[in-house]
PASE-551853 format. One record per residue (C-alpha): residue number from 1; y, z, x. Coordinates in steps of 0.001 Angstrom, whole numbers, plus 524288, in hexadecimal, padded with zeros to 5 digits. Example, Ala and Ser with C-alpha at 12.3 -4.5 7.8 and 13.67 -1.06 7.14 Angstrom:
BEGIN
TORKOL   tikol   north      up    east
TORKOL       1   7EE6C   81E78   8300C
TORKOL       2   7FBDC   81BE4   83566
This chain:
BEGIN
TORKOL   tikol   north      up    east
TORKOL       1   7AC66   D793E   DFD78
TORKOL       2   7A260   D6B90   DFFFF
TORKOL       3   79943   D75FF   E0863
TORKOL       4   799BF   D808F   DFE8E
TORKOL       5   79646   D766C   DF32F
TORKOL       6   78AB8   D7109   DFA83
TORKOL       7   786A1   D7DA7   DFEBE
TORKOL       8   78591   D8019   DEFD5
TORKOL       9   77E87   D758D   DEBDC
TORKOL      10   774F8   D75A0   DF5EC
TORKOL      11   771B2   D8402   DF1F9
TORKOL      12   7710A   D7F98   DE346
TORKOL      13   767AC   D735A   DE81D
TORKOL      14   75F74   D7DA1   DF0FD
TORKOL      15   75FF0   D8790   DE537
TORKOL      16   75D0D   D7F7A   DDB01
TORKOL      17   750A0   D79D1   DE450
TORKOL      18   74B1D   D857E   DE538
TORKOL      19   74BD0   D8926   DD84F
TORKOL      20   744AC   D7B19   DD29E
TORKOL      21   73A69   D7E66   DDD6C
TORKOL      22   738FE   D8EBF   DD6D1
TORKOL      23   7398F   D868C   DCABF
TORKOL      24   72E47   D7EA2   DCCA2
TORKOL      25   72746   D885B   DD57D
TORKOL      26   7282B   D9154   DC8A9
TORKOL      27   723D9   D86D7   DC0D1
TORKOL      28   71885   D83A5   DC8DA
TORKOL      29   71328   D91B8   DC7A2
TORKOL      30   712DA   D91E0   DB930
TORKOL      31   70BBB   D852A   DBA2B
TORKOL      32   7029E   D8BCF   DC231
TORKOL      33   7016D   D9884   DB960
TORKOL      34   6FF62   D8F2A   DAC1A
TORKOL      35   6F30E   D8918   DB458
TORKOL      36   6EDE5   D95D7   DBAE7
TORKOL      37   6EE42   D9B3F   DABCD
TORKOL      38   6E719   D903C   DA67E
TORKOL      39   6DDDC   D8F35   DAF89
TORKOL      40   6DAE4   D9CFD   DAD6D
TORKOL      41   6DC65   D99C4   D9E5A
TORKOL      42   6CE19   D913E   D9F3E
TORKOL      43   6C674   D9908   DA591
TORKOL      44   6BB12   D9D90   DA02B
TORKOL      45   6B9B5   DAC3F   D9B41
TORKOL      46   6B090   DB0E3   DA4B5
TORKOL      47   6BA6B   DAAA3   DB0A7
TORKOL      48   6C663   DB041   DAA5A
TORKOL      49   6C23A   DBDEA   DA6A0
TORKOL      50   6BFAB   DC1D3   DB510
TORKOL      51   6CB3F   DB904   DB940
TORKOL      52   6D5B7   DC0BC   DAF80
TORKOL      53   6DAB9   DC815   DBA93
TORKOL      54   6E88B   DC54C   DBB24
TORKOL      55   6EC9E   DD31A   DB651
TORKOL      56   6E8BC   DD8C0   DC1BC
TORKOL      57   6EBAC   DCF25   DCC7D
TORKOL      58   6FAF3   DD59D   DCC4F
TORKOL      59   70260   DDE53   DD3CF
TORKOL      60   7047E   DE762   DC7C7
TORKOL      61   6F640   DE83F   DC5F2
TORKOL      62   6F182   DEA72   DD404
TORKOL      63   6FC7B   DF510   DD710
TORKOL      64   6F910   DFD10   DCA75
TORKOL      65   6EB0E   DFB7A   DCB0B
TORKOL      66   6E40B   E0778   DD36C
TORKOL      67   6DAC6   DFF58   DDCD3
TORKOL      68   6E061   DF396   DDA9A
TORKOL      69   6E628   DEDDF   DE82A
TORKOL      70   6EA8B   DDF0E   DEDBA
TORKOL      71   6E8AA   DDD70   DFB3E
TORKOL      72   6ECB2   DD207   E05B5
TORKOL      73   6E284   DD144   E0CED
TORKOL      74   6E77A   DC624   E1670
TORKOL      75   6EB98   DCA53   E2422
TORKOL      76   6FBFA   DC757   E2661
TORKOL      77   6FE16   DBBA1   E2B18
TORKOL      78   6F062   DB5B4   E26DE
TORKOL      79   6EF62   DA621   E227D
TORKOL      80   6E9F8   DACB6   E146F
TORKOL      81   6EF37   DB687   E0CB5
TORKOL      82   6E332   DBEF0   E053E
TORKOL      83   6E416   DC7E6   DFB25
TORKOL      84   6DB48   DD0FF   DF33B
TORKOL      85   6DE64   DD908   DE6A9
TORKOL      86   6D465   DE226   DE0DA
TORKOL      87   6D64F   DE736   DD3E4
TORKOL      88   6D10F   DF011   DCADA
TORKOL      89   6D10C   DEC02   DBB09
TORKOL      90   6D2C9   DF333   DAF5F
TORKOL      91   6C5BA   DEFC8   DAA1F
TORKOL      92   6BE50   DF577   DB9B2
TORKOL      93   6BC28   DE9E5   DBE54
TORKOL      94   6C32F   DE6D4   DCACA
TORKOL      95   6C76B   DD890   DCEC7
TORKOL      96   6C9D5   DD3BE   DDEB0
TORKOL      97   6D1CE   DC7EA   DE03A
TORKOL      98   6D361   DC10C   DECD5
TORKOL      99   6DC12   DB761   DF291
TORKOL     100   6DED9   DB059   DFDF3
TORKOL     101   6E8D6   DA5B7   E0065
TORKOL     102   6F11A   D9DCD   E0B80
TORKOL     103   6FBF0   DA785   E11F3
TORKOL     104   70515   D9D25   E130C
TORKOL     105   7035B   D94FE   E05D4
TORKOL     106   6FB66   DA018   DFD95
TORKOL     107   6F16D   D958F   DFA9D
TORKOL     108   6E618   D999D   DF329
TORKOL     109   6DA08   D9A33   DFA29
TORKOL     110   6D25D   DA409   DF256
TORKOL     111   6D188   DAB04   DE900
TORKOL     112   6C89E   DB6E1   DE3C0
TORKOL     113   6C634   DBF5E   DD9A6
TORKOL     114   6BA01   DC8A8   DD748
TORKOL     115   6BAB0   DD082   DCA0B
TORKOL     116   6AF76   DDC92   DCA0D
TORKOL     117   6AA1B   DE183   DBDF3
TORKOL     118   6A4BC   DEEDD   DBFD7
TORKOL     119   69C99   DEAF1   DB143
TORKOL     120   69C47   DDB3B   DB245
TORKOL     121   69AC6   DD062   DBA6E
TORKOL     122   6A257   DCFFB   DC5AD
TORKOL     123   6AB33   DC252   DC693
TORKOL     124   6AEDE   DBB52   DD301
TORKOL     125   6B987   DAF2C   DD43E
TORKOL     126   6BC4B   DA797   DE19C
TORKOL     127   6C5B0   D9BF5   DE34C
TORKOL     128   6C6C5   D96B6   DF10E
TORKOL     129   6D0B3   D8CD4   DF485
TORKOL     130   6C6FE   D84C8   DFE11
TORKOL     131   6BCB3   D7FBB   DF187
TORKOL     132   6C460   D828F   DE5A9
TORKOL     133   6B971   D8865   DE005
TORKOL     134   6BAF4   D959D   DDA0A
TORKOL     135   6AE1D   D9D21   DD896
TORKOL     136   6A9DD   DA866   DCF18
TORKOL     137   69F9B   DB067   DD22E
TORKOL     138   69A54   DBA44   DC8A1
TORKOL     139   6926D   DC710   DCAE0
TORKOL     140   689F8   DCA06   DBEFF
TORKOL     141   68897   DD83C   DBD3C
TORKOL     142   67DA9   DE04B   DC084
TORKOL     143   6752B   DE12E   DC981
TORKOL     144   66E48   DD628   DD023
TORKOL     145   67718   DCC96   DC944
TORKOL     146   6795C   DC02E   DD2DB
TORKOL     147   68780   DBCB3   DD40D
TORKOL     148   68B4A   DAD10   DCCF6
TORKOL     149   69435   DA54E   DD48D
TORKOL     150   69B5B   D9983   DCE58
TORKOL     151   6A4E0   D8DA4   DD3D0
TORKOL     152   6AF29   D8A72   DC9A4
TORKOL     153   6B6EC   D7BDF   DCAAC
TORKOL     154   6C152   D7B11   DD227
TORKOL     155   6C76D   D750E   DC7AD
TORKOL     156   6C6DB   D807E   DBD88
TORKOL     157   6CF9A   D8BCC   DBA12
TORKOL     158   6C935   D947C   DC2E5
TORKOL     159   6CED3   D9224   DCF68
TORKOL     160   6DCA6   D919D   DCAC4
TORKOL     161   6DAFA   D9D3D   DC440
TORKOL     162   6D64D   DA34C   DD082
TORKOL     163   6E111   D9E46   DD7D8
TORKOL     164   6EA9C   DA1F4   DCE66
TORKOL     165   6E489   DB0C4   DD22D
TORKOL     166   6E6C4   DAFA6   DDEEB
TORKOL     167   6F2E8   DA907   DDF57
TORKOL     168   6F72E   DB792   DD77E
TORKOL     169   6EF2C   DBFE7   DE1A8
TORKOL     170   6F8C3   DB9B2   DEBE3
TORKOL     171   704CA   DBEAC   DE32D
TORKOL     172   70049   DCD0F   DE48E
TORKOL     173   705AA   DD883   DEAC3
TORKOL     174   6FA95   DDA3B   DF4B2
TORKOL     175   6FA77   DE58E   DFE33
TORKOL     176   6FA0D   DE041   E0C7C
C-alpha cells in the first residue's frame, strides 16, 4: 500500500505543479492584455483609427468575408514562420497585415500592417524587432502627393500595440 500512497502523492505534487505554472501562465497573459489595451488606450486619434483593426484580424471574420484570406507564407521546416492576411472592410477599404516570427520560440520580429483608402490617405505601420522603432508612413491622396515617413520611440505605445497585432496574426487559422 507504501507504493500506491507515494504514487499518489507524487501525481498530486506533479498535478498540482502544473496547475500553479497554467495558473500563473494565465495570469501572465492578462497582464499582458491590460498593457497591450492601454497602450492602445493613449494613442493618438489619427494612430488608433487606422490601428482599430482587431475585428477583422479573426478566424470568424476572414472565413465569412468573400476575398478575405490568411496565408503562411513560410516554407515547412523554415527558421521563420511568415504570415499574410488580406482583408476586405465594411467601409471598402482593405487592410494587409504581415508577420514574421522565430519557428521555434514565435519571437516577434516584424510586424506590418498597410490600411488602403480607396477616398483617403493611405496608412502604413512597421515594427522590426532589430531597432525597435516602428515607422508610419502616410500616402496623402491625390495625385503627385509625396509619401511622409515618421520614426516613433521605442518607448511609446506603438510598438506594443503592433506587437500585440502580430502576436494575434500568429493565432490564426492560416491556409498553408
Amino acid at each position: 500500500m507504501a507504493p500506491r500512497r507515494r504514487l499518489v502523492a507524487l501525481l498530486a505534487a506533479v498535478l498540482g505543479a502544473t496547475s500553479a505554472a497554467c495558473d500563473e501562465s494565465a495570469a501572465a497573459a492578462r497582464r499582458e492584455a491590460a498593457a497591450d489595451s492601454a497602450a492602445r488606450a493613449t494613442l493618438p486619434p489619427s494612430l488608433a483609427e487606422p490601428l482599430a483593426v482587431d475585428a477583422y484580424l479573426t478566424d470568424a471574420y476572414i472565413a465569412a468575408t468573400p476575398g478575405a484570406s490568411c496565408v503562411v507564407q513560410s516554407a515547412p521546416g523554415a527558421s521563420d514562420v511568415r504570415r499574410r492576411v488580406r482583408a476586405p472592410l465594411p467601409d471598402s477599404s482593405l487592410i494587409i497585415a504581415y508577420v514574421r516570427a522565430g519557428a521555434g520560440d514565435a519571437e516577434l520580429r516584424r510586424v506590418e500592417l498597410l490600411r488602403r483608402s480607396y477616398e483617403r490617405e493611405q496608412i502604413g505601420f512597421v515594427w522590426d524587432s532589430q531597432d525597435d522603432e516602428p515607422s508610419v508612413v502616410r500616402w496623402p491622396y491625390g495625385l503627385g502627393r509625396a509619401p511622409e515617413r515618421a520614426l516613433h520611440p521605442r518607448g511609446g505605445p506603438l510598438p506594443r500595440v503592433l506587437r500585440a497585432m502580430g502576436r494575434r496574426l500568429l493565432t490564426l487559422r492560416c491556409d498553408e
